[in-house]
C-alpha positions as CSV (number, residue, x, y, z in Angstrom):
1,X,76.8,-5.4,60.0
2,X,76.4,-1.5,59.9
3,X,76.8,-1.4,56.1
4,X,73.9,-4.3,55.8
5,X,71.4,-2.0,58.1
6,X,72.7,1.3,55.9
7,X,71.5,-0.9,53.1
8,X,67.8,-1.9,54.3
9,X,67.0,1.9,55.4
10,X,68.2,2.9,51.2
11,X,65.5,0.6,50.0
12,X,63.1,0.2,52.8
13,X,61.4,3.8,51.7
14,X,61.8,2.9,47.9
15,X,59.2,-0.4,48.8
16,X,57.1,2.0,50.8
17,X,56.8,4.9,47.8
18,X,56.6,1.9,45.5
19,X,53.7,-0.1,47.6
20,X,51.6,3.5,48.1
21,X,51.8,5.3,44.5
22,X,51.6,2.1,41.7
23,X,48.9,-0.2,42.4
24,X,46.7,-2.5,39.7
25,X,43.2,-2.2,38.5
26,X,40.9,-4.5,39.3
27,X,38.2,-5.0,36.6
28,X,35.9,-1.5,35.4
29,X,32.5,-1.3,36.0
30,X,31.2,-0.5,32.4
31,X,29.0,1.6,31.2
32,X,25.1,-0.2,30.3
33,X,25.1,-1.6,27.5
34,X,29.1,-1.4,26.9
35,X,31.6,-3.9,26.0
36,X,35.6,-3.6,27.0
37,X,38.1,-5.6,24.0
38,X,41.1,-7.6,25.9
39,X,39.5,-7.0,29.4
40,X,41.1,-9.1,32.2
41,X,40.6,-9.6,36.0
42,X,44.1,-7.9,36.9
43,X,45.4,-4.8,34.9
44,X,48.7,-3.0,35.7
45,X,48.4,0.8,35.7
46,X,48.9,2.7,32.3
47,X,47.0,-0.3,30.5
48,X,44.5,1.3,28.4
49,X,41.3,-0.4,26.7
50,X,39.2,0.6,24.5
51,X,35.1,0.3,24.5
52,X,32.3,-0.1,22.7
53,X,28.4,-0.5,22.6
54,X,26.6,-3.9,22.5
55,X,25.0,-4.7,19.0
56,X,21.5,-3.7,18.8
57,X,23.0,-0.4,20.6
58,X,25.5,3.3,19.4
59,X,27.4,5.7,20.6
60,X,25.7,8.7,21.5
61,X,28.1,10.5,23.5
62,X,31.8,9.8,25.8
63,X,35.0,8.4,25.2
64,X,35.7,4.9,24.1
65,X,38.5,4.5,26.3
66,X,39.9,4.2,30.4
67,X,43.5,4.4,31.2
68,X,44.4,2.4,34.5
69,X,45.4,5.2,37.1
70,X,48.7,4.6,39.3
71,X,46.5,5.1,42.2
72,X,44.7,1.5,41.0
73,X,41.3,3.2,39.4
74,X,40.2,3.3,35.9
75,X,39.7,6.7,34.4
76,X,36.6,8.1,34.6
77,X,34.2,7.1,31.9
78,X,31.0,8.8,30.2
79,X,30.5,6.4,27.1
80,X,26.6,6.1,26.6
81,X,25.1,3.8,24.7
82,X,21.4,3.6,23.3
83,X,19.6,1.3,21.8
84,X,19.2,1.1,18.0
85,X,15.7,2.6,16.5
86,X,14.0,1.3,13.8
87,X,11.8,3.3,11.3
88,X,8.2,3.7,12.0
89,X,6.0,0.9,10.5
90,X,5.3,1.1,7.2
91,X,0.8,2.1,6.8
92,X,-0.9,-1.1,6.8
93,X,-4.2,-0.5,5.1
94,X,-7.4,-2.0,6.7
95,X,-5.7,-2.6,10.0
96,X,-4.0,-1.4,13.0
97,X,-0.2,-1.7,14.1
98,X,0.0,-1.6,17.7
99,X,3.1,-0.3,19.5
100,X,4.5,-1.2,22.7
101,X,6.3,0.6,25.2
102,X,7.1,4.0,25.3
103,X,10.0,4.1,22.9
104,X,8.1,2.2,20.8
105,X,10.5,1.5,18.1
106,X,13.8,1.0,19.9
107,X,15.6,-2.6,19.6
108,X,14.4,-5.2,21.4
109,X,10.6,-3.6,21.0
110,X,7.5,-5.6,19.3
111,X,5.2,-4.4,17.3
112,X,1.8,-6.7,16.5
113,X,-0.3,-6.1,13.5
114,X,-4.0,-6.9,13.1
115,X,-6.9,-6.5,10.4
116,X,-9.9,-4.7,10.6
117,X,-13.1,-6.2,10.5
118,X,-14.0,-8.3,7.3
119,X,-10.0,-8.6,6.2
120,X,-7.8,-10.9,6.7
121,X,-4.1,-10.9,7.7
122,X,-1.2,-11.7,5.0
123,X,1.9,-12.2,6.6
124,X,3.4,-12.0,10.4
125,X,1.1,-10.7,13.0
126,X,4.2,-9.2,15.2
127,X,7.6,-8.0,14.3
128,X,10.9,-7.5,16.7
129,X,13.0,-4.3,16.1
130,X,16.8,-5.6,15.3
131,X,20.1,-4.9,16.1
132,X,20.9,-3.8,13.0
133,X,17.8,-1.2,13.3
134,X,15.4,-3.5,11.0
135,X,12.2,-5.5,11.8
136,X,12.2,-9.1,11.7
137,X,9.4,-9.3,9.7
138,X,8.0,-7.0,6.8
139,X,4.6,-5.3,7.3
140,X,1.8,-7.7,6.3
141,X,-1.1,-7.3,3.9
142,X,-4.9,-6.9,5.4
143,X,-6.3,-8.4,2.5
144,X,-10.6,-8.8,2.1
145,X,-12.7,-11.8,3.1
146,X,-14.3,-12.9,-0.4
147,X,-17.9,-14.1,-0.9
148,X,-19.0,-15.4,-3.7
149,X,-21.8,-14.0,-6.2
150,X,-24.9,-12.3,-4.5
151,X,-28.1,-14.7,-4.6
152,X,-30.4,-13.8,-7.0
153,X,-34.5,-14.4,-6.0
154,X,-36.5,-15.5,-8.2
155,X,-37.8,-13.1,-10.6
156,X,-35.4,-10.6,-9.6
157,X,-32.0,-9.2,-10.6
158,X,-29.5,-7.4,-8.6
159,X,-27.6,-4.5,-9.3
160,X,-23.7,-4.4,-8.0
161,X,-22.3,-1.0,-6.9
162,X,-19.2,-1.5,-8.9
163,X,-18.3,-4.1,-11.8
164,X,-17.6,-7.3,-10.9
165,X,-15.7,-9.6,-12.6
166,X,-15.6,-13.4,-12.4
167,X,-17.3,-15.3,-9.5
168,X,-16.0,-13.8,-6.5
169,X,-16.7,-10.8,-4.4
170,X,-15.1,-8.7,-1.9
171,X,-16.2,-7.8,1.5
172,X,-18.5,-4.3,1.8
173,X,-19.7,-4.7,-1.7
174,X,-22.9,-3.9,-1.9
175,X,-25.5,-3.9,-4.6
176,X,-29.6,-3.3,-5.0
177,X,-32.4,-6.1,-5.6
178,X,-34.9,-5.8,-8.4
179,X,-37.6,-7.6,-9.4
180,X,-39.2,-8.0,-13.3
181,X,-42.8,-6.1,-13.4
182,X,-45.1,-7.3,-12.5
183,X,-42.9,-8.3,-9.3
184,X,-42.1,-6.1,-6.7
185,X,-39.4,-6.4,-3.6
186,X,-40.6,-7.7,-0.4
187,X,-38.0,-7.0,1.9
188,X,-34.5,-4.7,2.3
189,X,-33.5,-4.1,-1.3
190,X,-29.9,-3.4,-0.1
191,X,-27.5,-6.4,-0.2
192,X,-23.8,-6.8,1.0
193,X,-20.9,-9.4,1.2
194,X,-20.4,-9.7,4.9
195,X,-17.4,-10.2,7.0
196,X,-18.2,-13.7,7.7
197,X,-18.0,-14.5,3.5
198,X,-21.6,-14.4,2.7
199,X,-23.9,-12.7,1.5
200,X,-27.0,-11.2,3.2
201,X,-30.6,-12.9,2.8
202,X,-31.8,-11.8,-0.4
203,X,-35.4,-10.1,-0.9
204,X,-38.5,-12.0,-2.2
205,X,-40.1,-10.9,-5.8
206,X,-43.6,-11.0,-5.3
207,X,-46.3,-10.5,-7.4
208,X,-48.6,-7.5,-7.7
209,X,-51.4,-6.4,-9.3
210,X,-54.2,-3.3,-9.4
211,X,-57.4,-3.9,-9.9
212,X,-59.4,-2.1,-12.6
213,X,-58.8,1.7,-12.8
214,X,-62.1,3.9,-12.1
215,X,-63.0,6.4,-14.8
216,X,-63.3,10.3,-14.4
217,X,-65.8,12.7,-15.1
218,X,-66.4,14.3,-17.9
219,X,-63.2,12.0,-19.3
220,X,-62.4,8.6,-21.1
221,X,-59.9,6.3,-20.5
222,X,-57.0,4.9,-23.2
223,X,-58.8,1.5,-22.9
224,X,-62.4,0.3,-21.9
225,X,-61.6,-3.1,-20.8
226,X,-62.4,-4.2,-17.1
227,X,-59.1,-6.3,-16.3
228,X,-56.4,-6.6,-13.7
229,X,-53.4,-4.7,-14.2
230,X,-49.6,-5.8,-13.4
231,X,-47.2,-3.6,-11.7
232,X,-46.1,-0.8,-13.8
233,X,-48.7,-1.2,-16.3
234,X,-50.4,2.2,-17.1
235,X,-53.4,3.6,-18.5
236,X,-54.1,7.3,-20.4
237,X,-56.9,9.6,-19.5
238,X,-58.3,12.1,-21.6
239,X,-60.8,14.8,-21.4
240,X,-64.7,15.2,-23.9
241,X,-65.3,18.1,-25.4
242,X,-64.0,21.7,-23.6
243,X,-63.0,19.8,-20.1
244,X,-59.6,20.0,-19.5
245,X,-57.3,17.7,-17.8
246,X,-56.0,18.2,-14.6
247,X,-53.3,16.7,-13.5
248,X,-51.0,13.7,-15.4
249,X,-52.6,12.2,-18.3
250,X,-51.4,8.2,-17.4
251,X,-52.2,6.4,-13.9
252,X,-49.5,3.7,-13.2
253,X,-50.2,0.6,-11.5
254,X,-47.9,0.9,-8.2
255,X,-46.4,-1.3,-6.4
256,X,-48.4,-1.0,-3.5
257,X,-51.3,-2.7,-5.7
258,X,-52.9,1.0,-6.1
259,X,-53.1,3.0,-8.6
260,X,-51.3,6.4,-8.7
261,X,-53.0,9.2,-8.6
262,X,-56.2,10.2,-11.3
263,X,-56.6,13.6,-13.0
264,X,-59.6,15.2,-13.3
265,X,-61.7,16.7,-16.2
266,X,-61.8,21.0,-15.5
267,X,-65.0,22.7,-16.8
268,X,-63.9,25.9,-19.6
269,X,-64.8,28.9,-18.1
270,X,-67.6,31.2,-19.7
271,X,-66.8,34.8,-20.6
272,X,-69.5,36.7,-18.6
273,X,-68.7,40.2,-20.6
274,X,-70.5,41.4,-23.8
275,X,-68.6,44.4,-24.2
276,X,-64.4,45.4,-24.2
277,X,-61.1,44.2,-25.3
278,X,-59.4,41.4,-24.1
279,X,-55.9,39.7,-24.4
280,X,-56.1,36.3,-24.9
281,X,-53.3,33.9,-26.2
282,X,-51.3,36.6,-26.7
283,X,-53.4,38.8,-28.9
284,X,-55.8,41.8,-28.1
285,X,-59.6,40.7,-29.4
286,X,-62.8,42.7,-29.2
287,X,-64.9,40.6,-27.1
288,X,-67.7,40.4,-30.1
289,X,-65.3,39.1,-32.2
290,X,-64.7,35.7,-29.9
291,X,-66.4,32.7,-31.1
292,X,-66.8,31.1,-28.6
293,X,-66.8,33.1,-25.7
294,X,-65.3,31.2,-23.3
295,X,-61.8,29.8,-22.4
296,X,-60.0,26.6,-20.8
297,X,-59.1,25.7,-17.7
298,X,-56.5,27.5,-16.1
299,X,-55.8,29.8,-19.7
300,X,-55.0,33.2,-18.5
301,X,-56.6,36.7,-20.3
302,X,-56.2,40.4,-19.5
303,X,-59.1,43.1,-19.4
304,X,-58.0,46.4,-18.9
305,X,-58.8,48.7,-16.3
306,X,-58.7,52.8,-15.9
307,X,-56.1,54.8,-13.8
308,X,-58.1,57.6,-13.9
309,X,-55.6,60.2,-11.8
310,X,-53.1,59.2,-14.6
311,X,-55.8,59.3,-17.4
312,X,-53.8,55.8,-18.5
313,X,-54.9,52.2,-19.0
314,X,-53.3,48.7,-17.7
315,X,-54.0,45.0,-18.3
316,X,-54.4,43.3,-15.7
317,X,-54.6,39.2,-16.2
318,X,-56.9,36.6,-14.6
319,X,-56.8,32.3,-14.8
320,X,-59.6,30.7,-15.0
321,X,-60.0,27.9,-12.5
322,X,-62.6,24.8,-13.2
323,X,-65.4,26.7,-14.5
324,X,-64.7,30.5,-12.9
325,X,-63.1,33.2,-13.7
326,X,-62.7,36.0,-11.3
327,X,-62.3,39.8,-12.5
328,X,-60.3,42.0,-11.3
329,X,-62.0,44.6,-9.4
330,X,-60.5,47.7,-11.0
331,X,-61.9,46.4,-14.3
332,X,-65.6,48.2,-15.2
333,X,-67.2,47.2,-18.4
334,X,-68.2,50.3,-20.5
335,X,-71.5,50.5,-21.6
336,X,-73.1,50.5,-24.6
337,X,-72.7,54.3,-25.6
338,X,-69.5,54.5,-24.8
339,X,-68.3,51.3,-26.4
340,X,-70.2,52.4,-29.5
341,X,-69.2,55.6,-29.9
342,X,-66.5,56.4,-27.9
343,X,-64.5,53.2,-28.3
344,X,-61.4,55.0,-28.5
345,X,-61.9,56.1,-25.1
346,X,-61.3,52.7,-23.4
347,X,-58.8,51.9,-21.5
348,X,-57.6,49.4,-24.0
349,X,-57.3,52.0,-26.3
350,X,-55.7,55.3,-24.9
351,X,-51.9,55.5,-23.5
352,X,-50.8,52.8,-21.5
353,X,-49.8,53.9,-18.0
């Protein structure tokens, strides 16, 4: 009887030490978005398992594996997992990709597409960022609503912006209306393929004419006959005798049913002087010599004038201007004596200052 006590109090503390320092772990909490390979409900200390991230998420820092402690709790673990990006969108031309969230291309995440105005979208209009870090879907294409050829009025043309080829159109072109003389446009010249596949309303051609053109002064005109004129017809003036025109030579019929604007015949301007030198068309004359005295409208001359502190002469040049021609008020003409005997005591004639 004693020996079977002796024998309880030997193992009695071995169950006790045994009960207190070796228990089993129960099953880990793991980390988001971590797996555990061979997990079960029950592990017995020492067991160790290894981990890893979900697909669609990697390892960005910690250890992939937790020992079971004797004391009946998993090591401590600092495995983080994140999700997978994807790369930014590709550009999509003539439309908008619109990201959601604020990490806008992590797994899991949608991205939608859509076109401007006057496109149309090719393709998927929302993609899904994979586990593999790749979109569901490839970018689309915003591609451009087509119209077909611009309408032509009648009477008219219409000139594209760029070349066009075949029978189709693309959205924004534009191009300008025209119409065959003696038509004008009525309306916006400007025409464009809209966004909803047509073209804008075309202009009207309409018909214009001028009535007869009124003669000048002192002037003829290129022909004599009292008519209408069309739009963009023209007639020529001219000038009788020593007028001069002033102004263009041709009046066009415009399309406001007027004609532009007339010139005018300009009256030659005498030369009031009976005595001196002159420049005129580039050459020095003795004012007896000119036959006749007089010059055109707005031809220029020179008379010559005195600096008398100097004791030099100087040209000075005038314009004549329908009919007058002002002197310059330096310039004195020298009389008869001294023209006739002293002519190489002008001003034209000494040193030039």
């Amino acid at each position: 009887m004693m020996g079977h006590m002796t024998t309880l109090l030997l193992l009695c503390p071995f169950a006790f030490f045994t009960a207190v320092t070796s228990k089993d772990c129960g099953r880990p909490v793991l980390p988001d978005n971590a797996i555990a390979e061979g997990l079960q409900r029950i592990s017995n200390p020492g067991v160790a398992i290894t981990l890893s991230c979900k697909p669609g998420y990697s390892i960005s820092a910690g250890s992939l594996t937790i020992v079971c402690a004797n004391t009946g709790l998993w090591t401590k673990n600092d495995l983080k997992c994140d999700p997978v990006r994807c790369p930014y969108p590709h550009t999509m031309y003539n439309g908008e990709v619109q990201l959601e969230g604020f990490h806008q291309t992590e797994y899991k995440n949608i991205i939608s597409y859509t076109c401007n105005e006057g496109y149309i979208l090719h393709g998927h209009n929302s993609s899904e960022c994979q586990e593999d870090g790749s979109w569901s879907t490839p970018t689309p294409e915003c591609k451009p609503v087509m119209c077909g050829l611009a309408p032509i009025p009648e009477f008219g043309i219409i000139v594209y912006d760029k070349y066009v080829r075949g029978n189709t159109t693309e959205f924004g072109l534009g191009g300008t209306y025209k119409c065959l003389p003696p038509f004008v446009v009525t309306g916006n010249a400007r025409g464009q393929c809209t966004a909803s596949g047509s073209w804008t309303m075309p202009p009207e051609c309409r018909l214009v004419t001028c009535p007869p053109p009124q003669p000048i002064e002192n002037g003829y005109m290129s022909s004599s006959v009292q008519r209408e004129y069309d739009y963009k017809e023209s007639i020529k003036y001219g000038c009788n005798g020593d007028y001069r025109i002033d102004g263009v030579m041709e009046s066009t019929c415009q399309e406001t049913g007027e004609w532009s604007q007339l010139p005018s015949c300009k009256d030659p301007c005498t030369l009031g002087l009976q005595r001196g030198r002159i420049i005129y068309e580039g050459q020095k004359h003795w004012i007896e010599d000119l036959t006749p005295k007089r010059v055109f409208h707005q031809e220029i001359i020179s008379v010559y004038c005195m600096n008398k502190e100097r004791a030099c002469g100087y040209a000075v040049s005038t314009q004549c201007i329908d009919g007058q021609l002002i002197l310059p008020e330096c310039f004195e003409e020298p009389g008869v004596l001294d023209y006739k005997l002293h002519a190489s005591s002008l001003p034209s004639e000494i040193q030039q200052c």
